[in-house]
C-alpha positions, 0 to 999 in steps of 0.5 A: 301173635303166632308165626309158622315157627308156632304153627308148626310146633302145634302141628308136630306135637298134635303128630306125636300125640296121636302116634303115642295114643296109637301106640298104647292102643295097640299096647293094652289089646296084646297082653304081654309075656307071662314072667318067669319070677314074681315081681312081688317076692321072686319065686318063680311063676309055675309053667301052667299059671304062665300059660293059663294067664297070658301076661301074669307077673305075680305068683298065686300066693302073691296074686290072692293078697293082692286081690284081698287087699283089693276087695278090703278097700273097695267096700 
């Protein structure tokens, strides 16, 4: 048998679940800063790239193998 001790436990967890769905939503339709240094191999990211892609945080180099490794594994 459930008392208000449970009632209200259910009630604060279903509040933080919609605030942290909220929160993500609104976190994935901004795209973040570019990075200044790859978080793959260090070296920095060029100033067009940064600016071309909002929200990079691979160097090209490192981006193309990623991408190749992606399509590799798809198949």
């Amino acid at each position: 048998m459930s008392d208000i001790a449970d009632f209200a436990n259910d009630l604060v967890q279903e509040r933080i679940d919609a605030a942290l769905a909220a929160r993500n939503a609104a976190k994935s339709s901004t795209p973040g800063h570019s990075l200044m240094f790859c978080e793959s191999c260090d070296e920095s990211i060029p100033e067009a790239r940064r600016l071309a892609q909002v929200g990079c945080t691979q160097c090209v180099s490192c981006q193309s193998q990623n991408e190749k490794r992606g399509a590799h594994y798809a198949r």
